[in-house]
N, C-alpha and C positions, 0 to 999 in steps of 0.2 A: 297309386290306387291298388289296393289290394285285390285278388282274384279266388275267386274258388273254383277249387279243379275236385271232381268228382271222380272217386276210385272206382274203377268197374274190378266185377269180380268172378272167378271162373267158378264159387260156392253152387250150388244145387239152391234153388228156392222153392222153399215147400209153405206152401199155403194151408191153413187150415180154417175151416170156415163155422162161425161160430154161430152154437145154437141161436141167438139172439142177431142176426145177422142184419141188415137193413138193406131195406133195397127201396128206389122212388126214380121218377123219373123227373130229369127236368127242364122247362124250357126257359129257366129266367134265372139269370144272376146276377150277384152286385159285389162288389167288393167294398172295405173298410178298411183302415191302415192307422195305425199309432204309431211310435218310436217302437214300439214290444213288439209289435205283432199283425200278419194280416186274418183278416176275417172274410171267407168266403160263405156267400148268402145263397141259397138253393130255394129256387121256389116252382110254382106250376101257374099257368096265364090262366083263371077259370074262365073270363069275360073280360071284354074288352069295347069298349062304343067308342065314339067320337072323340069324348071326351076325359074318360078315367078308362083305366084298366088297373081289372082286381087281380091279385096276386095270392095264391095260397104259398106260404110261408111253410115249405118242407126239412128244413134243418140246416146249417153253418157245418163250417170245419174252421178254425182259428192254425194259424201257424207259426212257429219262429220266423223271424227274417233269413237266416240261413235257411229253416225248410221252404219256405216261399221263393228264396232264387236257385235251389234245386230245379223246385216242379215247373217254374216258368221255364227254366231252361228244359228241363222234361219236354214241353210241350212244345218249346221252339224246334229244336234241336234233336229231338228223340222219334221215340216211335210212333206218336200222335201227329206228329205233325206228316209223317208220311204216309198217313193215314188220310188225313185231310189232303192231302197230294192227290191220292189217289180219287179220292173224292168225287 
């Protein structure tokens, strides 16, 4: 079984924020999966009863499968999850 090991790097990261920036918030997601690629589903809960609950539909992010066990390891193993620790 092959493994990916992730290089850290001592580089400076400079962020630069773009005119066109997006920002949303959200409380509901879904995931999708092929052989190519995962697709991460963003949305917001408007309403909810008994029986349905409606979703507005905020935007996707698609990813490689090497970017996709990155960020999951990201969020196991990283700084999100110490986050969530903290919690």
């Amino acid at each position: 079984m092959k493994t990916a090991s992730v290089k850290k790097t001592s580089k400076k990261l400079i962020t630069i924020p773009s005119e066109n920036k997006f920002r949303a918030y959200s409380n509901h997601t879904g995931i999708l999966s092929t052989n190519y690629d995962f697709k991460m589903m963003f949305g917001s809960i408007e309403s909810a009863t008994d029986s349905e609950i409606t979703i507005l539909e905020l935007g996707s992010v698609t990813l490689s499968p090497h970017h996709a066990k990155a960020f999951c390891k990201n969020l196991t193993l990283g700084t999100v999850n110490k986050l969530i620790i903290i919690y």
